[in-house]
C-alpha positions in Angstrom: -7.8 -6.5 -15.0 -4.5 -4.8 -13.7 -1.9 -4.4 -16.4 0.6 -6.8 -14.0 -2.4 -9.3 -14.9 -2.4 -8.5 -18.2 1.5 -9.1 -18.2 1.4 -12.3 -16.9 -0.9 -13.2 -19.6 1.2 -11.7 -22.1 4.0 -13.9 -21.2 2.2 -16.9 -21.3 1.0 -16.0 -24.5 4.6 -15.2 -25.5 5.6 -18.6 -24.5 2.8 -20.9 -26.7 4.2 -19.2 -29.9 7.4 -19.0 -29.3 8.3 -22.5 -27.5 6.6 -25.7 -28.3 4.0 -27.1 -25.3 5.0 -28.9 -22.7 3.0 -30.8 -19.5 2.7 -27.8 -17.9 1.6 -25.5 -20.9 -1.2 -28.2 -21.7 -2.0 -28.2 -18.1 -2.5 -24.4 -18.0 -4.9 -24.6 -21.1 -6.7 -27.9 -20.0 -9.9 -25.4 -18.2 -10.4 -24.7 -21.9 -11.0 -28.2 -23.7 -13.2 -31.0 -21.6 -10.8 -33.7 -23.4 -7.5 -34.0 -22.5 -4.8 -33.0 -25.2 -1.7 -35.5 -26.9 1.3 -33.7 -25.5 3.2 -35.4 -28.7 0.9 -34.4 -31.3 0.7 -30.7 -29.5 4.2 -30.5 -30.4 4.0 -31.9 -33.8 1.1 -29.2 -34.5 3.0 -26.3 -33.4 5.7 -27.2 -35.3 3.6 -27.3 -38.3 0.9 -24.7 -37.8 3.7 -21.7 -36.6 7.4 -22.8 -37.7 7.0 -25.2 -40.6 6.8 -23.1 -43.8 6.3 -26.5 -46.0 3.9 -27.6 -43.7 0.8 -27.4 -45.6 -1.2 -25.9 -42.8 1.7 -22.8 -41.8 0.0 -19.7 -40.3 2.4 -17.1 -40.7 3.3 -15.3 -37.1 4.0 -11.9 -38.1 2.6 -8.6 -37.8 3.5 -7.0 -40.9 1.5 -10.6 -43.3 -1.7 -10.6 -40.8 -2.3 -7.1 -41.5 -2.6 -7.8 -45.0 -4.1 -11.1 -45.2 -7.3 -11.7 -47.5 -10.0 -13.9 -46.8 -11.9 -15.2 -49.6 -14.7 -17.8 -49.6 -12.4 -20.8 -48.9 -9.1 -19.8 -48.3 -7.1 -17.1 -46.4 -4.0 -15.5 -48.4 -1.3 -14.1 -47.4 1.8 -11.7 -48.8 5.3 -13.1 -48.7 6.9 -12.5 -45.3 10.0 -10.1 -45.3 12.8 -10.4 -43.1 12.8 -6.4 -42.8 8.9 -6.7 -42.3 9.2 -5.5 -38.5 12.0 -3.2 -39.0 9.5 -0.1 -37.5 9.9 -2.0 -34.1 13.6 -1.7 -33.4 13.2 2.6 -32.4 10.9 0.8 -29.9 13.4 -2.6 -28.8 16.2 -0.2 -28.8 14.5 2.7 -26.3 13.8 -0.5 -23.9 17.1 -2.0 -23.9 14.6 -5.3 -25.3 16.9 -7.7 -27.5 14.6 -10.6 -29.4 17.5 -12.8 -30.1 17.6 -13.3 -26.2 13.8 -14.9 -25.6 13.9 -18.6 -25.1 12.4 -19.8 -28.5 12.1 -23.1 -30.1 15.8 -23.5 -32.7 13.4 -23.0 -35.7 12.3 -19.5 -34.0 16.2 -18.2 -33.2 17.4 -17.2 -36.7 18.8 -13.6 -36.4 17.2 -12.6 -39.5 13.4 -13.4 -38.4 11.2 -10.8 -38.6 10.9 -8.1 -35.4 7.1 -8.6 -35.3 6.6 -11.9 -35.1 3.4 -12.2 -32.7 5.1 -14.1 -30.0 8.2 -11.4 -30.3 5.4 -8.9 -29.4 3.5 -10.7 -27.0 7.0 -10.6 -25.0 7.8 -6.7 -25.9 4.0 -6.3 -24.7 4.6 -7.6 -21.2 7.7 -5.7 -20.4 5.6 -2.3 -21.5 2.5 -3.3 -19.0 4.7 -3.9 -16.1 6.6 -0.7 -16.4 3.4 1.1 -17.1 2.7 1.5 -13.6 6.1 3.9 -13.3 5.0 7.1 -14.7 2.3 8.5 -17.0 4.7 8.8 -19.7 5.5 4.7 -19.9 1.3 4.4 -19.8 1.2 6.9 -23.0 4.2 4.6 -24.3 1.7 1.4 -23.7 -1.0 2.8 -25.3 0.4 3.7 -28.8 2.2 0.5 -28.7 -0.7 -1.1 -28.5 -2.9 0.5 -31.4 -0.2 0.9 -33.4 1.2 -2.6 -33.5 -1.4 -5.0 -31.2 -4.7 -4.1 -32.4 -4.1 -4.3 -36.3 -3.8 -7.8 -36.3 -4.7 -9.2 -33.2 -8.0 -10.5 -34.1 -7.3 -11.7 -37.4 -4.8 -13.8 -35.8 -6.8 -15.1 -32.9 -9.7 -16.1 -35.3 -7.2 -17.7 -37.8 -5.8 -19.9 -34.7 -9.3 -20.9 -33.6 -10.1 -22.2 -36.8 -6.9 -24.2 -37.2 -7.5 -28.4 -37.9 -5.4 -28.5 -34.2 -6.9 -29.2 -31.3 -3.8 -27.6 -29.5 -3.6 -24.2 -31.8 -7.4 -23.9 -31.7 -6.9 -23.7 -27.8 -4.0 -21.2 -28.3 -6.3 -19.0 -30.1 -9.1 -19.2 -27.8 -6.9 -18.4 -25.1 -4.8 -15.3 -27.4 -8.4 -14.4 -27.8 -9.9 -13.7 -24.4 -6.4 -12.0 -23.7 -6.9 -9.7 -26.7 -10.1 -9.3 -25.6 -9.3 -8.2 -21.7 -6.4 -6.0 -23.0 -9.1 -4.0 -25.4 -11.3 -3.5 -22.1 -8.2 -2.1 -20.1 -6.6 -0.2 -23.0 -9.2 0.7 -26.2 -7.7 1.9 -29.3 -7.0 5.5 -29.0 -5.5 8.3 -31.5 -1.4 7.8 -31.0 0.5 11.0 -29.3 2.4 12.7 -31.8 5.2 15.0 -30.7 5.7 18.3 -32.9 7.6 16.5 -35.8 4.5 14.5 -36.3 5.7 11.4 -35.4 4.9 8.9 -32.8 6.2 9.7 -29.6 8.8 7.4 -28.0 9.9 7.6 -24.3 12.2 5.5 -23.6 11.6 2.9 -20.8 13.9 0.7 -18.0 13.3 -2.5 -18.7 10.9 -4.2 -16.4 11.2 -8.2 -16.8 14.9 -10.3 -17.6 14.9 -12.4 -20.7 15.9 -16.3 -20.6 18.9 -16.4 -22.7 17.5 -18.1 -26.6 18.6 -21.4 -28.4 21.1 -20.8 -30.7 20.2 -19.6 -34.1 18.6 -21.6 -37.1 15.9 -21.6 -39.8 14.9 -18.8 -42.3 11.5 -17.1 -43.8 10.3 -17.9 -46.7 7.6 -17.0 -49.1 4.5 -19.4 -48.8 1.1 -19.2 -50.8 -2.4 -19.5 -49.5 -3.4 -21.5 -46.5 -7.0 -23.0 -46.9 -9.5 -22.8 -43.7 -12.7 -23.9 -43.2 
């Protein structure tokens, strides 16, 4: 699969976490179910599976808690979120030109103080790396420590989590996160990142390759938020 593929896929990805579904979001996943999904309670569920802290059933969306989450023989736990949790991402936003506050995003996902890593914030970041990837061999370098450094840690974990969600939406979401996680680790495998003679990470900065849809206006907060039980 060409990264431009990959992209596209990135996007949509982007777009189910960040935005709740709509007709055409359930259309694009319907190849994956053989019954037809309840746009109402689609929207219900991602409200309380990916924004709703007091949900019951909140799967926290961010990097920096997936990375440490426990299973145990019941239940997954998971550490407090932070609102600096993602801070390591803004060398990265800022060499881009990449501003998170400007994604289209569902009002409960606009609040300037989220976290930088949340997975759909990524997703987007992602795409706008494999589309300028095919401009030089440095912005392919770039890619490829972006993606084991901040992609592969958690991606998995997150995918499975999804899958095993009591939605029949969100399991679909993380089917579909899952063969994307999959195709990207075929096209990109984990590698050792490039270090420069510091000893640290190496970052190129990149042109922006995609335009972001201008965001909701700001609301909501991150809490902390104990266990979430999964069978």
């Amino acid at each position: 699969m060409s990264d431009q593929e990959l992209a596209r896929l990135a996007e949509a990805g982007s777009r189910l976490l960040l935005q709740p579904p709509d007709a055409r979001m359930l259309a694009a996943l319907a190849p994956l179910t053989h019954a037809p999904l309840d746009l109402r309670q689609a929207q219900q569920d991602f409200y309380d599976f990916l924004c709703t802290l007091q949900s019951g059933c909140f799967l926290p969306p961010y990097a920096h808690v997936l990375t440490q989450a426990e299973e145990t023989e019941e239940f997954w736990h998971f550490p407090p979120a932070r609102y600096d949790g993602g801070d390591a991402l803004l060398p990265w936003y800022d060499a881009a030109g990449f501003n998170p506050l400007e994604l289209q995003a569902a009002p409960m996902l606009t609040t300037s103080n989220r976290p930088l890593d949340h997975v759909g914030v990524l997703l987007a970041f992602l795409a706008l790396l494999l589309d300028a990837s095919k401009d030089s061999e440095v912005d392919r370098q770039v890619l490829a420590d972006f993606i084991t450094e901040h992609i592969q840690p958690w991606a998995d974990v997150f995918a499975h989590l999804l899958t095993q969600a009591g939605s029949a939406y969100i399991s679909l979401v993380g089917e579909a996160l899952g063969d994307f996680f999959a195709a990207l680790r075929t096209t990109h495998p984990p590698h050792a990142i490039a270090e420069n003679r510091n000893g640290k990470p190496r970052l190129i900065p990149i042109r922006p390759a995609m335009s972001m849809p201008v965001a909701n206006s700001p609301a909501g907060a991150v809490e902390h938020y104990p266990g979430v039980g999964l069978r």
